[in-house]
N, C-alpha and C positions, 0 to 999 in steps of 0.2 A: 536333820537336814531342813534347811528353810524352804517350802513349800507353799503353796496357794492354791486354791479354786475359788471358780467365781461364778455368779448365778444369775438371773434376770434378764429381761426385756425393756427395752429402750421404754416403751410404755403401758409397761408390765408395772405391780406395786411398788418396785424398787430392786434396788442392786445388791448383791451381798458376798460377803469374799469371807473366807477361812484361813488362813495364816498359821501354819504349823510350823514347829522346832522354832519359834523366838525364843531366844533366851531371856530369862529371868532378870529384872534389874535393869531394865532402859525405859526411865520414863517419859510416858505419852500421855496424849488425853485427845480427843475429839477436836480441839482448837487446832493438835498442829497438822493433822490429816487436812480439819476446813485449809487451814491455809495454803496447801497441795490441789485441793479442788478447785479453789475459787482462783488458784494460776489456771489452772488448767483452762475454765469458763471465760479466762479472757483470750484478747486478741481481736483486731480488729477485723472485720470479717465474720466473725461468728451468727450465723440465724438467731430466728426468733424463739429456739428454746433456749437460749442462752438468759431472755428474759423472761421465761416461768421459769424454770427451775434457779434455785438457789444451794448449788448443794450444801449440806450437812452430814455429815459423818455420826452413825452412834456406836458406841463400841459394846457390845454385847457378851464378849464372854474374854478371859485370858489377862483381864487386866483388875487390877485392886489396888484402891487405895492411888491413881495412879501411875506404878507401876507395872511392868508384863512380867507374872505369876510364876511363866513355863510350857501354859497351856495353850490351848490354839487360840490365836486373837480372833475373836468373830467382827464384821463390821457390817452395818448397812446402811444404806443410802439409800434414801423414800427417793421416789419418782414424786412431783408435785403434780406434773401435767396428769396423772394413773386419772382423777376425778371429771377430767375430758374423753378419758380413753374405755372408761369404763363397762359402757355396751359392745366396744370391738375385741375388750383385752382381757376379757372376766378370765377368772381362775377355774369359778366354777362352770357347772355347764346351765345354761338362759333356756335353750330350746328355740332360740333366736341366733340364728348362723349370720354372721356380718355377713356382707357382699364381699368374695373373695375379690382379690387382686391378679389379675391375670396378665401383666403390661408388664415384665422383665425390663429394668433398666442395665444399659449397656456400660461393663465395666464395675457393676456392683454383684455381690453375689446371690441375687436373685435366680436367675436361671439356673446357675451350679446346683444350689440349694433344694430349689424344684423338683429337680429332677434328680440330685441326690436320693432327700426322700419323702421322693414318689406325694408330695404333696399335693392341693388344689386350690389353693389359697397362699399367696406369694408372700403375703404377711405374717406368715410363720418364719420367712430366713429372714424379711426386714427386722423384724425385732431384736433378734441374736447376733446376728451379724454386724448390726448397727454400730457406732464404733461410742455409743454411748456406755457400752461396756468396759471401755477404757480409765473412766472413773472409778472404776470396784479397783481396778490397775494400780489408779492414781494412789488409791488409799492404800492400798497393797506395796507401795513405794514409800510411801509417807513414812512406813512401819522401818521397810528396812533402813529408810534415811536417817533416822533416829539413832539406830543403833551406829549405823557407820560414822554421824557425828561425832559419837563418843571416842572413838579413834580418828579423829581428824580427819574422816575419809570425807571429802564433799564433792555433789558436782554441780554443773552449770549449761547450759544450753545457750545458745545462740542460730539464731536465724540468717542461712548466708544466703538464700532470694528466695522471691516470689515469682511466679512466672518468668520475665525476661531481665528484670531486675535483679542485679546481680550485686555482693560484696565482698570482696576479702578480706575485710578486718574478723580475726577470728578471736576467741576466748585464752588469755593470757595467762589470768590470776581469778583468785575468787571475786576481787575490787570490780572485772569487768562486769559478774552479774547481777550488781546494783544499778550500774546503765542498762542492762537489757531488761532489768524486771521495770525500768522507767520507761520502755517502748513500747507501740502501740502495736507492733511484729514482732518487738522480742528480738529485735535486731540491735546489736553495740554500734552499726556505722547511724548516726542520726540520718545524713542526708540520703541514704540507700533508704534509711524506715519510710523517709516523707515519700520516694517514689514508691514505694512498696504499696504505700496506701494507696495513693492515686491509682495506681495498677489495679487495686484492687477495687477501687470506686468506679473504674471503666467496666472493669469485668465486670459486675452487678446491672452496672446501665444495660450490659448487653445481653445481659440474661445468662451470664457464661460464671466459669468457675477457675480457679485456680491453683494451683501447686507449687514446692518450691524444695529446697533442698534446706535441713537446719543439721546443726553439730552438738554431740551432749560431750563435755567433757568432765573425769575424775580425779580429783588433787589429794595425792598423798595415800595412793595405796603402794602399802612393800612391794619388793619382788616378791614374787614365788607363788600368784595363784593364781589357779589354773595347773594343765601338765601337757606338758606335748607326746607323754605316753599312751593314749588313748583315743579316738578322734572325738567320743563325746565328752572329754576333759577337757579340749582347749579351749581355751575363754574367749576368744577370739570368735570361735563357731558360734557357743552359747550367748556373745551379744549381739551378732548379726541376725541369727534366729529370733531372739527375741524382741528386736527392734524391728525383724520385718515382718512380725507377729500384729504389730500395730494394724489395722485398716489402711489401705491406700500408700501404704510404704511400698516402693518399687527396686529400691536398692539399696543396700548397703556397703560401707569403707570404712575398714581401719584405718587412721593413720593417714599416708597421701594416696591411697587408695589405689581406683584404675590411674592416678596422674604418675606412677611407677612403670605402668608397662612401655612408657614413652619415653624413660629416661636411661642413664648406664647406670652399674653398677654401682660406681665409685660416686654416682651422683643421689642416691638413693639410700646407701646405708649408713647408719647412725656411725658413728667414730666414735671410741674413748680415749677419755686424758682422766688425768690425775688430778685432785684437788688440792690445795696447801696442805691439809690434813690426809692425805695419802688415800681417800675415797674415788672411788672410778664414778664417773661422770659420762652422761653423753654429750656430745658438741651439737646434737641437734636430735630431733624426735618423730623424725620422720614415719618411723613404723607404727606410731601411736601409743608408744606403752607396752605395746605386747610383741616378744617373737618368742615363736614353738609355741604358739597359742600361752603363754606364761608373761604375767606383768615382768617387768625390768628396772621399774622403780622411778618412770617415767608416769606420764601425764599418760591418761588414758582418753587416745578421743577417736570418738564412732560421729560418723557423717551416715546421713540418710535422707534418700529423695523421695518427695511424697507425690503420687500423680492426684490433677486433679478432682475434685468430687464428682461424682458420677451422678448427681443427683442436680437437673438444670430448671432454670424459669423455663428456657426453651428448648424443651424435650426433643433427646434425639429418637431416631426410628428404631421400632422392634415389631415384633411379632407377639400378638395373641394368643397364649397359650391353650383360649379355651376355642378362642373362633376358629384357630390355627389363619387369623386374618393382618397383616400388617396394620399398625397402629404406632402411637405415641407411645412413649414411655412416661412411667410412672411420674408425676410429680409431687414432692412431698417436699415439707417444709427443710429447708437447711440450709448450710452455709455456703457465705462465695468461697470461701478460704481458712481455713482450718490449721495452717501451717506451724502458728505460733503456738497455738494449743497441743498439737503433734509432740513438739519441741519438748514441752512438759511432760506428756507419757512417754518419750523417751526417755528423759530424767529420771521417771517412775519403772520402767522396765530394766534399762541398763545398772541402776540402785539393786536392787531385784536381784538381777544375776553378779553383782559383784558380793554383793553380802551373801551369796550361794557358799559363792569361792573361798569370800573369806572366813565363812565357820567351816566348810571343810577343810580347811589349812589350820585356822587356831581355834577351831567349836570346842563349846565347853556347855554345860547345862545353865548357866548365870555369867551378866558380865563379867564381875569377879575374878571367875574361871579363864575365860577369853583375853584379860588383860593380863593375869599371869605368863599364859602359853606365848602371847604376843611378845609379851617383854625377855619370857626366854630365849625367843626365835631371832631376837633382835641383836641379844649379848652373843649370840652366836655365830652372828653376819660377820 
């Protein structure tokens, strides 16, 4: 079973993830993780760690020669900024207690966190919860994106607004995400990007922040994975969970989402026809790829709305934890707008649970293996 865990503080040594059941025979190497990360580090909008850190990927164990071994793929990623942090974020113990943080900011899991547990120092959830963690993710995507390659599975992302800036040109083919990796939002409509920006260069004027809604889409996965005999088999469940796993995701949609509960029937579900070559086909992809939670051999595409960052120039009001006195909230370095980077670890997460499905439908100990069961599955369709 493809698994992960993942470790570190935002400005803590570094990040580090564990990657269990990869199979054997998909080769990787550090470069093609970097080039997962350093999508991720872009977007316009992104704060001022975007300019210390540069991430770097090392891979530490499961891989040789490489290729992946069998074994669990180790991966880390050094923190740069840890040599700034180093009096607040020691590992070891100083005998020198930072100044706690006692100023919850509103809409971040500060408070939850606190009072979860039972801390006195609010910079204990800032660190974990920080959506810097999303990197060990990213790398953790990179792995299974690799292998889905090798079966033609790919996917793509796209950004449909920023605040009130809105678009509906959506992701078609794989051609469309060679325009949005040329976008400075990660958006395929150009003149939506140029207002996107600007939207986002008012927000920043004003001290504010923003959100926005993007789409991951995957080309060329079979039917059949996933199961609608289970509730935690349907695939459907396992990508909405794991996309609203992300930090600051508020919603998730299969397909045309809530834009079905406003419609009829007959205006809503996919229809089949027949091909020249006697293959069923849909006339349109309304449900996204998946019903009974189980792909259908359609596109698979997940929409997800991100709320803005809770972290402002100009602080909203909280309460004291230690005074029990109203006050500002927290300010700490971050971004106006995050949305395009989101885009990315959705790519990374929805990757993630599709290559779940698809070795428990054709897993095998080595690709080898996997392309056999595949091509049996196929002669049998």
């Amino acid at each position: 079973m493809f698994r992960f865990l993942t470790a570190g503080e935002s400005h803590g040594p570094g990040l580090t993830a564990i990657v269990d059941g990869v199979p054997a025979g998909i080769s990787i190497s550090a470069k093609d993780i970097n080039v997962e990360l350093k999508r991720r580090q872009g977007g316009f909008g992104r704060g001022g760690r975007m300019d210390i850190e540069s991430d770097a990927a090392e891979i530490l164990g499961g891989v040789r020669e490489g290729m992946t071994i069998g074994s669990p793929v180790s991966i880390l990623i050094r923190n740069k900024d840890y040599k700034n942090w180093q009096d607040r974020m020691s590992v070891e113990a100083t005998g020198k207690k930072p100044e706690p943080i006692t100023t919850p900011r509103p809409g971040h899991a500060d408070m939850a966190g606190y009072l979860k547990y039972g801390f006195d120092d609010i910079r204990n959830v800032i660190e974990r919860a920080s959506a810097r963690e999303t990197a060990a993710r990213t790398a953790v995507g990179a792995v299974a994106k690799k292998m889905l390659t090798i079966f033609d599975i790919r996917l793509a992302s796209n950004v449909l607004s920023i605040g009130d800036v809105k678009t509906e040109s959506v992701i078609n083919d794989m051609e469309d995400a060679k325009i949005i990796n040329g976008s400075q939002v990660r958006c395929i409509n150009e003149k939506a990007s140029k207002r996107m920006v600007e939207a986002i260069k008012k927000a920043k004027e004003e001290g504010d922040t923003l959100g926005g809604v993007f789409e991951i889409v995957v080309f060329g996965l079979p039917p059949g994975l996933g199961s609608y005999t289970q509730w935690d088999m349907r695939l459907d469940s396992r990508l909405a969970g794991a996309v609203m796993s992300i930090p600051a995701i508020k919603g998730v949609a299969i397909g045309d989402g809530f834009a079905v509960s406003e419609k009829k029937g007959s205006q809503v579900h996919d229809e089949m026809s027949l091909t020249r070559d006697k293959r069923i086909k849909r006339t349109t992809n309304r449900a996204g790829g998946l019903e009974g939670g189980v792909t259908n051999g359609e596109p698979v595409r997940v929409t997800a709305a991100m709320k803005p960052i809770p972290t402002l120039k100009k602080p909203l009001h909280t309460v004291d934890v230690k005074s029990t006195k109203e006050a500002l909230a927290l300010k700490e370095r971050s971004d106006v707008c995050a949305v395009p980077s989101a885009a990315v670890v959705g790519e990374a997460v929805v990757a993630i649970e599709v290559a779940k499905a698809f070795l428990e439908k054709f897993g095998g100990d080595s690709i080898k293996e996997i392309e056999r069961n595949l091509s049996s599955y196929k002669e049998g369709m």
